[in-house]
BATIKOL-68255 format. One line per 3 residues: number of its first residue (from 1); their letters; for each residue x, y, z of C-alpha. Coordinates in nm, 2 decimals, decimal comma, padded with zeros to 4 digits. Example, Ala and Ser with C-alpha at 12.3 -4.5 7.8 and 13.67 -1.06 7.14 Angstrom:
# BATIKOL-68255
1) AS) 01,23/-00,45/00,78; 01,37/-00,11/00,71
***
This chain:
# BATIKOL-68255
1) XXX) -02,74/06,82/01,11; -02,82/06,93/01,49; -02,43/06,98/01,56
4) XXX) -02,40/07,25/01,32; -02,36/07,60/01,40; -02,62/07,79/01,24
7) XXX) -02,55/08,00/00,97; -02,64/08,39/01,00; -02,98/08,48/00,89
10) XXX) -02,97/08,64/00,56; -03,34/08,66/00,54; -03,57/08,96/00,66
13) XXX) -03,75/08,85/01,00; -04,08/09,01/01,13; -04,10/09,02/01,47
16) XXX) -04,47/08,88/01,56; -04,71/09,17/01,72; -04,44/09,42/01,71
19) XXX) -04,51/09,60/01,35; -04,13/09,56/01,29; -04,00/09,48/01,00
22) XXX) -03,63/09,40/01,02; -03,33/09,35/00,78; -03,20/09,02/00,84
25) XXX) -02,85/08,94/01,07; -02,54/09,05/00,86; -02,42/08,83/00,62
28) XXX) -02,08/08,64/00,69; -01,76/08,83/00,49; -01,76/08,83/00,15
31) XXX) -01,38/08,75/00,13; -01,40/08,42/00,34; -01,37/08,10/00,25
34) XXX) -01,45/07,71/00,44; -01,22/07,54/00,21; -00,91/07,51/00,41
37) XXX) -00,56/07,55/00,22; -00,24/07,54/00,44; -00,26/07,71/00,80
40) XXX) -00,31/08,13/00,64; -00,05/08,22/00,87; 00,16/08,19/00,53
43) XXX) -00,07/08,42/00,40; -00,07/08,76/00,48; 00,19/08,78/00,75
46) XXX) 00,14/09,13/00,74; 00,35/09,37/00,83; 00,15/09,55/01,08
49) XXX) 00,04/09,21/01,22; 00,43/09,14/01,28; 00,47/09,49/01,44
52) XXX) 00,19/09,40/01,65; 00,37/09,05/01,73; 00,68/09,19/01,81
55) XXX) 00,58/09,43/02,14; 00,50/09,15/02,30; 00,78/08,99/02,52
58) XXX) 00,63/08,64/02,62; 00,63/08,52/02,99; 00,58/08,18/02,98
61) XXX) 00,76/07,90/03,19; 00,75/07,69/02,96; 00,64/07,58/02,62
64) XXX) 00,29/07,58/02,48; 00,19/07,26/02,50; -00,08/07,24/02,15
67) XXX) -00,30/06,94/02,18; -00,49/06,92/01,85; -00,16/07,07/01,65
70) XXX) -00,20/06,77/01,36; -00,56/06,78/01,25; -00,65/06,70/00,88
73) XXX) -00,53/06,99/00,70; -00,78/06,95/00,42; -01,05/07,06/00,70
76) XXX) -00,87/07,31/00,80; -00,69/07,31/01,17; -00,67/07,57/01,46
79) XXX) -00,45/07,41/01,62; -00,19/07,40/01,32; -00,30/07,80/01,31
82) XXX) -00,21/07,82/01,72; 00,11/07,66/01,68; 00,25/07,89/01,32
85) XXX) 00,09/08,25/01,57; 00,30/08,12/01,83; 00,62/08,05/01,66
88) XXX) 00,60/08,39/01,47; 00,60/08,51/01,82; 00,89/08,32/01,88
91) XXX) 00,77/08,11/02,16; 00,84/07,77/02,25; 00,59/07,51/02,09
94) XXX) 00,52/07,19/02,18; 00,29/07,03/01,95; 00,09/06,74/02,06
97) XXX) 00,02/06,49/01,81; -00,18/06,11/01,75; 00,05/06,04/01,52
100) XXX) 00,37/06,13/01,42; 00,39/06,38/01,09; 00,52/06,66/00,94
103) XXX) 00,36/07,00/01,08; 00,29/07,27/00,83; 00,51/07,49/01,04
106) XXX) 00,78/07,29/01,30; 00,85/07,47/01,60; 01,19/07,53/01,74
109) XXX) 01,34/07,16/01,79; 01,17/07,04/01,50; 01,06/06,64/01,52
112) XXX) 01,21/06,67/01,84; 00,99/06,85/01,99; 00,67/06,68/01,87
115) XXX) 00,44/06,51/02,16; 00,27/06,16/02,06; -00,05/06,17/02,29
118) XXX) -00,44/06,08/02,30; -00,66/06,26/02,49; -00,85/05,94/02,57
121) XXX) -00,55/05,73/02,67; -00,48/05,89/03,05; -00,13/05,68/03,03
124) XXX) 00,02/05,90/02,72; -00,08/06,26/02,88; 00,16/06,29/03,14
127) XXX) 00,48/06,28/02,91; 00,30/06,54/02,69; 00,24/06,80/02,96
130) XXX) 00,53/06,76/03,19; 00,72/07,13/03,18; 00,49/07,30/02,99
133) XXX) 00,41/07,66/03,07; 00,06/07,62/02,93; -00,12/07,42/02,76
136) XXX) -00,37/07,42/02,47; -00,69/07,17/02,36; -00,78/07,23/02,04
139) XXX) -00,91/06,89/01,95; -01,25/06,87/01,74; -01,51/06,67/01,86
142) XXX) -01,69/06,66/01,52; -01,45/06,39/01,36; -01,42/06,03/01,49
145) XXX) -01,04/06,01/01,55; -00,95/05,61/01,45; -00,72/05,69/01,21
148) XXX) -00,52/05,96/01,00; -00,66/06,13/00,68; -00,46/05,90/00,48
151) XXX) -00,53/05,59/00,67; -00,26/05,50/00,89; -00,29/05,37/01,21
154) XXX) -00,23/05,56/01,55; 00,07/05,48/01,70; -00,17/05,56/01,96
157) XXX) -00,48/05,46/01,88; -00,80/05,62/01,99; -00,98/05,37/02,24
160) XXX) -01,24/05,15/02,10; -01,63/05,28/02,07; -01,50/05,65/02,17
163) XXX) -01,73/05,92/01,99; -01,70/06,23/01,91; -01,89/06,37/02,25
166) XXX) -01,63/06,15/02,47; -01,34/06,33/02,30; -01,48/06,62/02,48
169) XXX) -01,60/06,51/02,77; -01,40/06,27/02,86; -01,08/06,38/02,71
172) XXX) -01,10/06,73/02,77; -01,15/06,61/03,16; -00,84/06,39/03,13
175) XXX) -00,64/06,65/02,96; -00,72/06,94/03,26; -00,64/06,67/03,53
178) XXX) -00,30/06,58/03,38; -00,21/06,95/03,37; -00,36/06,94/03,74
181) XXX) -00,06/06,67/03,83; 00,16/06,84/03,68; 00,13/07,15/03,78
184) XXX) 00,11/07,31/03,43; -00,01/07,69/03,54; -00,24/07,73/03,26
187) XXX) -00,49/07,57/02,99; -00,67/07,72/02,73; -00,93/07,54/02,57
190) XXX) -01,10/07,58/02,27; -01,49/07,58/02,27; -01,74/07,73/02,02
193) XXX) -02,03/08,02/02,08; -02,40/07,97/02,04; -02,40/07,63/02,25
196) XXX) -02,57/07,73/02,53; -02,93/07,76/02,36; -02,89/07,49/02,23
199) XXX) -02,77/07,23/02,46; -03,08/07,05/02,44; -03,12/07,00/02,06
202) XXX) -02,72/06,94/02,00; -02,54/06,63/02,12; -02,20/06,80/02,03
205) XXX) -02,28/07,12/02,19; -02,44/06,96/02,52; -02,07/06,75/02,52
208) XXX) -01,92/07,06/02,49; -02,06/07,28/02,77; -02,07/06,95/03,02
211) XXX) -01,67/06,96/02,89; -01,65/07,32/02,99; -01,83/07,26/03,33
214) XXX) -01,59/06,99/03,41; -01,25/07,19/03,36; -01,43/07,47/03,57
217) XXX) -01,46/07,19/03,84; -01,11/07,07/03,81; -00,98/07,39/03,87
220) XXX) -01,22/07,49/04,12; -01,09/07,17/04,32; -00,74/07,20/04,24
223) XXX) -00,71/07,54/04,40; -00,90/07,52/04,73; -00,66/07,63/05,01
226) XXX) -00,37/07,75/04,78; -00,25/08,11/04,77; -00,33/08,34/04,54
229) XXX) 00,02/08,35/04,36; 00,04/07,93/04,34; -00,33/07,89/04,21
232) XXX) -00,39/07,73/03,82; -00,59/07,91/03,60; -00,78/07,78/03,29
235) XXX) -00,94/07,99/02,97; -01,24/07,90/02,77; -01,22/08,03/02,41
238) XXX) -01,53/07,98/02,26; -01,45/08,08/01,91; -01,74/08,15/01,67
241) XXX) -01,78/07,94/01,28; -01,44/07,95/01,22; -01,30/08,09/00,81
244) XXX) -00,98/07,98/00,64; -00,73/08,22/00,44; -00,77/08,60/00,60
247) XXX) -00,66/08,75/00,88; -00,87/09,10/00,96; -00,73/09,18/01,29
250) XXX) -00,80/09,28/01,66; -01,02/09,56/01,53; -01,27/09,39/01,31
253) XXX) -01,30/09,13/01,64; -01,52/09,16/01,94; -01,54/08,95/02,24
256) XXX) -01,87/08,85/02,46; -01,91/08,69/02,77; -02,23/08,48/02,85
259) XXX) -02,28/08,31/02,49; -02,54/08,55/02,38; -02,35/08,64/02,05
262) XXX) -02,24/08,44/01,78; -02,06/08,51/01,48; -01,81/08,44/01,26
265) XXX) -01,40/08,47/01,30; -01,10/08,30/01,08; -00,88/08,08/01,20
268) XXX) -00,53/08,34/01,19; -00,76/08,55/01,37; -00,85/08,32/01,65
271) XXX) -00,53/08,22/01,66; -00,34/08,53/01,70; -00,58/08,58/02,00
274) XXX) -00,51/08,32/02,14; -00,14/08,34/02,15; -00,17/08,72/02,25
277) XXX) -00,35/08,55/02,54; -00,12/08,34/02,64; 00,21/08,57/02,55
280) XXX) 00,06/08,81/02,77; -00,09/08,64/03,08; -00,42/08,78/03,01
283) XXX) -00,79/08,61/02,99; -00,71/08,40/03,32; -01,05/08,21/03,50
286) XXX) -01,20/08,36/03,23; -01,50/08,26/02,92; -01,59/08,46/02,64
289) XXX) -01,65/08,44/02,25; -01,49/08,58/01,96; -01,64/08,64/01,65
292) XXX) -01,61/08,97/01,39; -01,83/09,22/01,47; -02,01/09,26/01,14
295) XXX) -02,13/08,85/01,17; -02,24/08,92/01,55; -02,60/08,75/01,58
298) XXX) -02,78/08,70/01,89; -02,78/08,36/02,00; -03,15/08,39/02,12
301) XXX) -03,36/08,74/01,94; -03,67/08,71/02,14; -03,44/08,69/02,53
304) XXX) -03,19/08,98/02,31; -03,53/09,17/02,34; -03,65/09,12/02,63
307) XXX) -03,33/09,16/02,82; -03,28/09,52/02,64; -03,63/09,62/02,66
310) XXX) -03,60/09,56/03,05; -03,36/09,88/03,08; -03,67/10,09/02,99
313) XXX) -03,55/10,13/02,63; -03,88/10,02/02,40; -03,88/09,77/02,12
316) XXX) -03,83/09,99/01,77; -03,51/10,13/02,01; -03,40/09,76/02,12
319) XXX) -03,45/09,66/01,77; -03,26/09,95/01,56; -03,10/10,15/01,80
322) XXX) -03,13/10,45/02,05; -03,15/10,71/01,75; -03,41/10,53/01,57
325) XXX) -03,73/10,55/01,78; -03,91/10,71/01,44; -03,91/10,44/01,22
328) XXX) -03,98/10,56/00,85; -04,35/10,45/00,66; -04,29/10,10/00,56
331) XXX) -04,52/10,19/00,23; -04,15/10,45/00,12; -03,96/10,22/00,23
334) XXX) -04,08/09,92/-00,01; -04,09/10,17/-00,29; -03,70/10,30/-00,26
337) XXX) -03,74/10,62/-00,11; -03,60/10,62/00,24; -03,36/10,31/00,38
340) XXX) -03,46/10,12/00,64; -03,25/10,13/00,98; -03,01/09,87/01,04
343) XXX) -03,12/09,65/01,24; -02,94/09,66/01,57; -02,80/09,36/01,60
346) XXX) -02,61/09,33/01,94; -02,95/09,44/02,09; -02,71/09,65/02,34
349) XXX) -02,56/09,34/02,50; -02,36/09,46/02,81; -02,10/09,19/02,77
352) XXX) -01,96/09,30/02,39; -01,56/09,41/02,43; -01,39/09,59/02,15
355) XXX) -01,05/09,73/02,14; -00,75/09,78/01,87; -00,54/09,51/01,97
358) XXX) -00,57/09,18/02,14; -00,45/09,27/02,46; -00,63/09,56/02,48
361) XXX) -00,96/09,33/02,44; -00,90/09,08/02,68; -00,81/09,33/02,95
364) XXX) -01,20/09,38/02,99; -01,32/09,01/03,06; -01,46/08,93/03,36
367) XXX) -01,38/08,63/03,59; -01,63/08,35/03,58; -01,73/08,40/03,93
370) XXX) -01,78/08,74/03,83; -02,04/08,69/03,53; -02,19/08,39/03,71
373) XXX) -02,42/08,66/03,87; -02,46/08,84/03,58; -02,57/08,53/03,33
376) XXX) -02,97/08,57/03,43; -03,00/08,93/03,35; -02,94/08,87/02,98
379) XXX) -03,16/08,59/02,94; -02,93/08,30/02,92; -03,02/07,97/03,07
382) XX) -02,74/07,67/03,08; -02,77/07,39/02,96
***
């Protein structure tokens, strides 16, 4: 269906009137899976990932509000993921819920702790907020949200006619202003890559980035006149197809700012970021995607091209690489003799960030007033 992020291109691609013959995008990980089992923080709690957990002493004010914690687990849930990568950390979780259940992993407090809130119901999102050091959204606009998995009502119930598009729209809007009023200092919302081209053709993703727009207005607002030190700040996570059950690590991940990358990442993965991110302070006023670095496609080849061949490198170079501007006879390559480049996927985006741990990663994003400027010069229109 349109709201469906494409899968990577597996098949070879010929770039018209260029003589190129490519190999296609790489393929997604062998090891991954879509059928979601219980959040894989359970699996694989690594040891070097808990080494990596422990340096970090969190900062927060508060607890981490997680709006979206009680998703059906069957369809697998970041949110469920953001809550276990935040209590391994061993910080205060606050998961916000439609309807009271038992969380795969319960924070400290247990029940206790559990928020009942809609994001479409202004009047329950105060009480879920209030005294949180940051908060979350990691709701899925791709499932209507009348009722549970097993089909019990909301003690909440999602307001009538609401669509997948108002959850976020509308809700994401109501959630930012309710951390506005209460003075939460920071939310982190959850987007996806490879909207912005194609804004037009996807309801969802057009939802998405007007959801995204609206936050960055909010904040915008919310912060004219104050001082530096007593400004909010908001993140924008756009995380790429999101994998159940494995957990590669900081150094199979690369970040991109401007949405001309798209990829694949699990759901550990993304989570772990994220709660590195918010342990750590880091990421603030800031947009980006994640996604592993062998599943990194261009969002849009043809502007990938023309963007790279604009810094005076030529096409076979854009295509495959600086060291491959002799491309071997396409007559030995069809009969097995000499291997054909790889194609050069990442078509020397500026905006890629790699590093060996999370924090290390995110201390290369830019602001959003900082890559506004930049957004042109790699193509990328928004929507």
């Amino acid at each position: 269906s349109a709201c469906m992020r494409p899968e990577p291109r597996r098949d070879a691609i010929m770039i018209a009137g260029a003589g190129i013959l490519g190999l296609a995008a790489r393929p997604s990980p062998a090891s991954a899976t879509r059928d979601a089992t219980a959040p894989a923080a359970t699996v694989n709690s690594a040891k070097a990932v808990g080494q990596a957990e422990a340096a970090i002493v969190p900062s927060l004010s508060g607890p981490v509000a997680v709006i979206g914690a009680g998703g059906e687990q069957k369809m697998g849930n970041l949110g469920a993921e953001i809550v276990a990568s935040l209590v391994r950390r061993d910080v205060d979780v606050r998961p916000v819920v439609r309807t009271p259940r038992e969380l795969p992993f319960m924070p400290k407090g247990g029940k206790a702790a559990t928020k009942i809130a809609d994001v479409m119901d202004v009047s329950t999102l105060d009480a879920a907020v209030q005294g949180a050091g940051a908060v979350v959204f990691s709701v899925s606009p791709s499932r209507r949200t009348t009722e549970t998995s097993d089909g019990t009502e909301s003690e909440i119930g999602t307001l009538s006619g609401t669509t997948p598009m108002d959850v976020f729209t509308t809700g994401l809007a109501n959630v930012a202003k309710a951390c506005v009023r209460n003075n939460v200092p920071r939310l982190v919302v959850i987007s996806r890559s490879g909207c912005t081209e194609k804004s037009d053709s996807s309801e969802i993703c057009g939802a998405e980035l007007i959801g995204e727009d609206a936050v960055k207005d909010i904040y915008r607002q919310a912060n004219l006149g104050k001082r530096e030190e007593d400004k909010l700040s908001y993140t924008i996570a756009r995380a790429g197809t999101l994998l159940s059950g494995m957990r590669r690590g900081p150094a199979d991940v690369e970040l991109n700012q401007g949405d001309t990358l798209s990829g694949y990442i699990s759901r550990p993965d993304m989570a772990d970021l994220v709660s590195d991110m918010l342990a750590t302070g880091k990421g603030e006023m800031a947009t980006f995607e994640a996604m592993y670095k062998d599943t990194a496609n261009p969002t849009n080849f043809v502007k990938s091209l023309e963007s790279c061949m604009e810094s005076g490198r030529s096409l076979k170079q854009c295509a495959f690489g600086d060291e491959n501007e002799e491309l071997p006879n396409l007559s030995e390559v069809m009969a097995g003799k000499v291997a054909m480049p790889t194609f050069n996927l990442d078509m020397n985006i500026k905006t890629v960030l790699k590093g060996d741990s999370w924090p290390s990663m995110l201390d290369g994003l830019k602001r959003d007033a900082e890559i506004d400027m930049d957004i042109e010069e790699f193509g990328v229109q928004r929507g």
